[in-house]
C-alpha positions as CSV (number, residue, x, y, z in Angstrom):
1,X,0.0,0.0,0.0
2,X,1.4,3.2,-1.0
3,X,1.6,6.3,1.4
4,X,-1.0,8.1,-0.6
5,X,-3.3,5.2,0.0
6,X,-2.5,5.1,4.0
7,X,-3.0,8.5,4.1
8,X,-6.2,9.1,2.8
9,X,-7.4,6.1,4.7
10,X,-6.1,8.0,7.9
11,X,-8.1,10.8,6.3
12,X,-11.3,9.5,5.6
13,X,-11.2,7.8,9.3
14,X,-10.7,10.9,10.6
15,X,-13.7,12.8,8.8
16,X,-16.2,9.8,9.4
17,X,-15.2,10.3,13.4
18,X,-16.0,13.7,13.1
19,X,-19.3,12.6,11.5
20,X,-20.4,10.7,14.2
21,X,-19.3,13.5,16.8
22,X,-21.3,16.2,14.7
23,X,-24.3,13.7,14.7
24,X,-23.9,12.8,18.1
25,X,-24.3,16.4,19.4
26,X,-26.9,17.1,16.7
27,X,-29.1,14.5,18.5
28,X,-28.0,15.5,21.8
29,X,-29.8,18.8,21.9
30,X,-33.1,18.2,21.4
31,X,-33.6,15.6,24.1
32,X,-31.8,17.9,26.4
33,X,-34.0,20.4,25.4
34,X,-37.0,18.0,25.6
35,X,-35.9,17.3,30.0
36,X,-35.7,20.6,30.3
37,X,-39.0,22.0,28.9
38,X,-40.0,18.9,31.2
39,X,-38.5,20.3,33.5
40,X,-40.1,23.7,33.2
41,X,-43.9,22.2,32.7
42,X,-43.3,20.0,36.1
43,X,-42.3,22.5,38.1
44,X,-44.7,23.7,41.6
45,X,-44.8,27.4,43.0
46,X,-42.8,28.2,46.0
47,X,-46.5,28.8,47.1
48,X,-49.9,28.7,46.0
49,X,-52.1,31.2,47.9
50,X,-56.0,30.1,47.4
51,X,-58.6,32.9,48.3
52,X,-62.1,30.7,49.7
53,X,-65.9,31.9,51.5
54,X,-67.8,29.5,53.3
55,X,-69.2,28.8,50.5
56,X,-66.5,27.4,48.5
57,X,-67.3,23.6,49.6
58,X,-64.8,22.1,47.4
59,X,-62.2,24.3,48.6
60,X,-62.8,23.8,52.4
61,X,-63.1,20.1,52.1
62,X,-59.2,20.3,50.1
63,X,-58.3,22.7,53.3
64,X,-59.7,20.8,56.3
65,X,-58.3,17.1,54.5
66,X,-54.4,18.8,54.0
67,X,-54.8,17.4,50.3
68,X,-53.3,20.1,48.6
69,X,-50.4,20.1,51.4
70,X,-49.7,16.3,50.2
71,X,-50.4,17.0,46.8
72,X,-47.8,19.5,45.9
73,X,-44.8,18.7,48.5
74,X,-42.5,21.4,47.3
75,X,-45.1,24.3,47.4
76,X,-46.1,26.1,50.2
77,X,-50.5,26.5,50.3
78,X,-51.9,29.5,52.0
79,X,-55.5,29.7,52.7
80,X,-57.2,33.1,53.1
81,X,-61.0,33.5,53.6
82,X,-63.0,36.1,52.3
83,X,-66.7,37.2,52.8
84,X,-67.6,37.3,48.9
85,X,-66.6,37.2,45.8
86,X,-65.8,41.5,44.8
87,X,-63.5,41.2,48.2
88,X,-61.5,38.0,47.1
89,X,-61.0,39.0,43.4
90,X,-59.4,42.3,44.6
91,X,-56.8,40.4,46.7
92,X,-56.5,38.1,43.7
93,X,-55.6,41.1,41.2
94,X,-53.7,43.0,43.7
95,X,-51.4,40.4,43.7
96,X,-52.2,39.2,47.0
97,X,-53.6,35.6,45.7
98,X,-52.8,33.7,42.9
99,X,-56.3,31.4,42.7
100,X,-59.5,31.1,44.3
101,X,-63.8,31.0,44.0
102,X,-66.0,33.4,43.2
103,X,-70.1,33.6,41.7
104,X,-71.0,35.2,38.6
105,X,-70.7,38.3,38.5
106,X,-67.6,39.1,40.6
107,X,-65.1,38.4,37.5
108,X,-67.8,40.9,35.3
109,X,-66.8,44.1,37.3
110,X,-62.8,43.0,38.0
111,X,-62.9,42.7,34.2
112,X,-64.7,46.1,33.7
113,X,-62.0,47.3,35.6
114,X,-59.3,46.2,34.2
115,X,-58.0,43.3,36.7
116,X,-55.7,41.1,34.9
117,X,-57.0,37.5,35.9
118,X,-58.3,34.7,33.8
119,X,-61.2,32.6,34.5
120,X,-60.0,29.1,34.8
121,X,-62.6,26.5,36.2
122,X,-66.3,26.3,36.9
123,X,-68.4,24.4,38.5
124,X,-71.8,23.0,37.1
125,X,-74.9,25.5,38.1
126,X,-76.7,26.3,41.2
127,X,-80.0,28.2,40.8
128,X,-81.7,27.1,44.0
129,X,-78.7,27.8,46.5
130,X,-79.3,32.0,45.7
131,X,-82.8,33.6,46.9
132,X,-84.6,37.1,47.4
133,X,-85.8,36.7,51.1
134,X,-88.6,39.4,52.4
135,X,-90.3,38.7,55.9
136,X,-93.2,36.8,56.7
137,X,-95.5,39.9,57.5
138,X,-94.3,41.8,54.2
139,X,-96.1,43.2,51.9
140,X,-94.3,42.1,49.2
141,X,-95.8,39.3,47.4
142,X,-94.6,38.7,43.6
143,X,-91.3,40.6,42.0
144,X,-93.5,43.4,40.9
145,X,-94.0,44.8,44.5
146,X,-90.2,45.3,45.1
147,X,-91.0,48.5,43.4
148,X,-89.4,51.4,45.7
149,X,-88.0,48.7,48.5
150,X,-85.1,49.0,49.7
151,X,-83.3,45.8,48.7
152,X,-79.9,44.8,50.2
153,X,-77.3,42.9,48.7
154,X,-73.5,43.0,47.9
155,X,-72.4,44.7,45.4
156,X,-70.6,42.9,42.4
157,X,-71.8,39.8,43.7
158,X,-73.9,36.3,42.3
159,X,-76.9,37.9,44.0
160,X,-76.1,41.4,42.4
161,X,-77.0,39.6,39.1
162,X,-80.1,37.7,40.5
163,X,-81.5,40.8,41.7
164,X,-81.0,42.6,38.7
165,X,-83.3,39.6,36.9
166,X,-85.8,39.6,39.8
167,X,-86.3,43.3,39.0
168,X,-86.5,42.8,35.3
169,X,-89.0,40.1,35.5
170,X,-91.2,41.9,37.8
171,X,-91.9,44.1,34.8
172,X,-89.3,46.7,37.0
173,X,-86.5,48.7,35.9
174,X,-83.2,49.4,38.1
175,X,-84.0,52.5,39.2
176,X,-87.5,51.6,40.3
177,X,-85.7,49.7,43.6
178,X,-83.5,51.1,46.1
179,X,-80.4,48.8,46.3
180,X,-78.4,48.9,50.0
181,X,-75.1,48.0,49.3
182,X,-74.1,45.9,52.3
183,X,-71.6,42.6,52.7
184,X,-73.7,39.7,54.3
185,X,-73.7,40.0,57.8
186,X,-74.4,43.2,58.0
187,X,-77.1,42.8,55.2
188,X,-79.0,40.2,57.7
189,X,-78.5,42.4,60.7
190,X,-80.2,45.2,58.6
191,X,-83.0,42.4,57.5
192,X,-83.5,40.9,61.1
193,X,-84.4,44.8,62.1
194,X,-86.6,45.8,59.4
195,X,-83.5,48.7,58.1
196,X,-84.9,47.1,54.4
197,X,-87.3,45.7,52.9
198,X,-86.0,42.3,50.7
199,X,-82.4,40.5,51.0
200,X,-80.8,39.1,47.5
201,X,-78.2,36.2,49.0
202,X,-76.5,33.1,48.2
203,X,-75.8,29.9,50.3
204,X,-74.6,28.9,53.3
205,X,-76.1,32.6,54.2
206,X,-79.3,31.7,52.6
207,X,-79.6,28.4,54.2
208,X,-78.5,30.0,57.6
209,X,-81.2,32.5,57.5
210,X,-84.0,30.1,56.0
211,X,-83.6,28.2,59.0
212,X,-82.9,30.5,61.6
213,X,-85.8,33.1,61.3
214,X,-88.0,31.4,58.3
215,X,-88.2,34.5,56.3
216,X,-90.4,34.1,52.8
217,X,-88.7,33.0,49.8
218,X,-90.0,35.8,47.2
219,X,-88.0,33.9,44.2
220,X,-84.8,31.3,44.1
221,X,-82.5,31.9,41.4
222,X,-84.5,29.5,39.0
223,X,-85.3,30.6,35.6
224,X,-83.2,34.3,36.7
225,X,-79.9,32.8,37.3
226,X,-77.8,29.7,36.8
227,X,-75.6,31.1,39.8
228,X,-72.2,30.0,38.0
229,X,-69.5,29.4,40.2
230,X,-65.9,30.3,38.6
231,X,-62.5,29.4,39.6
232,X,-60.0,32.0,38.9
233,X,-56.2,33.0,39.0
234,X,-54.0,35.8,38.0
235,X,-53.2,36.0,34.5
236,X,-48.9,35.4,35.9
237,X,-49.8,32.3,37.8
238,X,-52.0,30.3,35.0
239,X,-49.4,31.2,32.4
240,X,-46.2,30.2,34.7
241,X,-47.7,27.2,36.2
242,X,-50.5,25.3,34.1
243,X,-50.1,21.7,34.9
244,X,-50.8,23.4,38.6
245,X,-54.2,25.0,37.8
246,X,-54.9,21.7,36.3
247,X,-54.1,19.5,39.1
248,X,-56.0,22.0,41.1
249,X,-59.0,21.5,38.9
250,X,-58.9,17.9,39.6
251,X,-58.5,18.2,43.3
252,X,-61.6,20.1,43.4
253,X,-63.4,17.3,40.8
254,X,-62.3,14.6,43.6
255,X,-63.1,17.0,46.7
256,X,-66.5,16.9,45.3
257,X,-66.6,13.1,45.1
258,X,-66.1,13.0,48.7
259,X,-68.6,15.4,48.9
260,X,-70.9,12.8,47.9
261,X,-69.7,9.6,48.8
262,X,-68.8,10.6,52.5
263,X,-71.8,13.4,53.2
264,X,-71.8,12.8,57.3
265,X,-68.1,13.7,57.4
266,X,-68.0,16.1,54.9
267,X,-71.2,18.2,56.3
268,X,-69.0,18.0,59.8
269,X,-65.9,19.4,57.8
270,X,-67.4,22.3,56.4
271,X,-69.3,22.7,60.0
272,X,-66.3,23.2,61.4
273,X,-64.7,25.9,58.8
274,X,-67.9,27.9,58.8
275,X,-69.1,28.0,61.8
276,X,-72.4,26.9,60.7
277,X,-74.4,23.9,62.4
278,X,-74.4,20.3,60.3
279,X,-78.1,20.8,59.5
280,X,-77.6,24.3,57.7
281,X,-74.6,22.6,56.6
282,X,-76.8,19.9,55.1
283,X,-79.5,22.0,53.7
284,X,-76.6,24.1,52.1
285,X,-75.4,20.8,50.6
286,X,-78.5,19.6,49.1
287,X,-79.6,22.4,46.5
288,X,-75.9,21.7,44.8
289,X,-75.9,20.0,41.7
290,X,-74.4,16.1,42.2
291,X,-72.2,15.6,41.2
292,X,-70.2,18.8,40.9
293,X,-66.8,18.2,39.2
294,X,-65.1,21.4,38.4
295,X,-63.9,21.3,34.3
296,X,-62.3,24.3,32.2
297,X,-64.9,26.6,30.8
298,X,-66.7,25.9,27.4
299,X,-68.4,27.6,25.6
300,X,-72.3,27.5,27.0
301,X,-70.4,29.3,30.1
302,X,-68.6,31.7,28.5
303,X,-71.9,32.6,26.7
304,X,-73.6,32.3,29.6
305,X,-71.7,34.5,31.4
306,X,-71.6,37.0,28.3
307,X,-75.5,37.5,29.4
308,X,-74.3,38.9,32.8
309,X,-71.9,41.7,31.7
310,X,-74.4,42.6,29.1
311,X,-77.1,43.0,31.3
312,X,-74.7,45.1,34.0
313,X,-73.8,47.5,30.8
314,X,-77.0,47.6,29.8
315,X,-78.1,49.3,32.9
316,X,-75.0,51.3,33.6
317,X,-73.2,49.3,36.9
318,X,-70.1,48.8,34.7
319,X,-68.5,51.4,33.0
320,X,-67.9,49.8,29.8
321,X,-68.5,46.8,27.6
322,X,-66.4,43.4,27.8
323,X,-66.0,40.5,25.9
324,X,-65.6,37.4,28.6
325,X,-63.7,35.2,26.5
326,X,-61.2,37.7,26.1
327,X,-60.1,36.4,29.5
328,X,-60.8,32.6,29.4
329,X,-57.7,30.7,30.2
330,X,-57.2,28.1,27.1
331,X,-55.0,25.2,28.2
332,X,-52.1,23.9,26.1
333,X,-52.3,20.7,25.3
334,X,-48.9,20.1,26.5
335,X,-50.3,20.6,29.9
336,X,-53.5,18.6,29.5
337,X,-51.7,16.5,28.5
338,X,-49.1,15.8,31.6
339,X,-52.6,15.3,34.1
């Protein structure tokens, strides 16, 4: 063999080496790049800071049963109640909460001003667990005599909204009532002294009241109000962490599973968060749809809920028009698919 020959064979040796090397590599970086956008998906929060009222029942039954604790072992949970919706979304887009439970029309008025969180979850709806309550002795007998009562309620809440279609069925318009803004204990101290004349409110309060002084039921939220319950987060946290919200969404689907398979123990759980007895507790319970799992929002919700900030614009109690599904959290697949 001449040198020539032995050299280009040393040659060509060398270049197929460096073939393999250059290949090598080439394949190299996509699966590193592959564990480490794995790595990013899987990751937990330091903490996950969940706003709740008494009646979020999901959420109290995750609290009282440490589940989200043992769920997510590198995140710390922090648990802050709040006595309705308005309150809880404010903490939420002040940056004080990352997730949490709110009715209807809270998320309507954060949107109309501007809050930057995304609705993220719902749970199936509740007409029967919101009512207009007026006193035994009233006067007022159908929707159309609410006109010039004084009518209290929170403002920006589920029962805002009922209210609004109580007065609009009654063949009333807004201004024809005299709405008391007032959170809902001091809307049932005002009640129990005869300071107004009708009470728009939603469950456990409703339950509490029904029960404790038998007040009439002028109209449950049936065929006013679906009384949609919305899980929510800032617009940071469901973008950072998704396969979080998700696994949250699914702790509040099997939360609600307990609910119903374990309803003695459950009913004492939720006794013991809200202060309530077991048998307001119960009667609370009962008016929920069962199941209850909590899913992502389609597009009946979103619609539905489109009604609700048109009929607030429509009278004026939010400044300007908003297009819900402009703040619909949409999933990426990538994180549906890791649940």
């Amino acid at each position: 063999m001449t040198g020539t020959s032995i050299f280009h064979r040393q040659l060509l040796k060398k270049f197929h080496l460096a073939w393999l090397l250059l290949l090598a590599l080439a394949l190299a970086v996509p699966v590193h790049h592959a564990h480490a956008q794995a790595a990013a998906d899987k990751k937990e929060p330091e903490q996950i800071r969940i706003g709740f009222q008494k009646s979020a029942v999901n959420l109290v039954l995750l609290k009282q049963r440490s589940v989200l604790e043992q769920r997510f072992k590198n995140s710390k949970i922090v648990w802050l109640e709040f006595p309705a919706g308005p309150q809880l979304l404010e903490a939420l887009s002040a940056g004080s909460l990352d997730f949490g439970l709110t009715g209807d029309s809270p998320p309507v008025f954060a949107q109309a001003a501007n809050k930057d969180l995304l609705y993220v979850g719902a749970e199936p709806p509740k007409p029967e667990s919101s009512a207009i309550l007026v006193q035994t002795v009233s006067s007022i007998k159908t929707l159309a005599d609410l006109k010039g009562k004084r009518i209290a309620v929170q403002k920006g809440s589920s029962a805002h909204f009922l209210l609004l279609q109580a007065v609009k069925k009654g063949g009333l318009a807004w201004s024809d009532i005299q709405p008391i803004y007032l959170a809902p204990a001091d809307a049932r101290a005002a009640f129990e002294r005869g300071s107004v004349d009708a009470w728009a409110i939603w469950d456990p309060y409703y339950s509490a009241a029904e029960l404790g002084f038998k007040p009439h039921v002028l109209s449950t939220g049936r065929g006013l109000s679906n009384n949609n319950s919305f899980y929510l987060a800032s617009r940071a946290f469901a973008e950072s962490y998704p396969a979080t919200i998700l696994t949250l969404l699914d702790e509040l689907t099997k939360a609600d599973r307990y609910v119903q398979q374990n309803r003695k123990e459950a009913t004492q759980l939720i006794a013991d968060v809200s202060g309530l007895d077991p048998v307001t507790v119960q009667l609370f319970l009962s008016r929920r749809a069962s199941p209850s799992p909590t899913t992502v929002i389609d597009a009946a919700m979103v619609a539905d809920q489109q009604r609700v900030a048109d009929s607030f614009k429509e009278i004026g109690l939010i400044p300007r028009a908003i297009k819900v599904a402009d703040i619909v959290w949409q999933p990426k697949a990538s994180a549906v698919a890791k649940q």
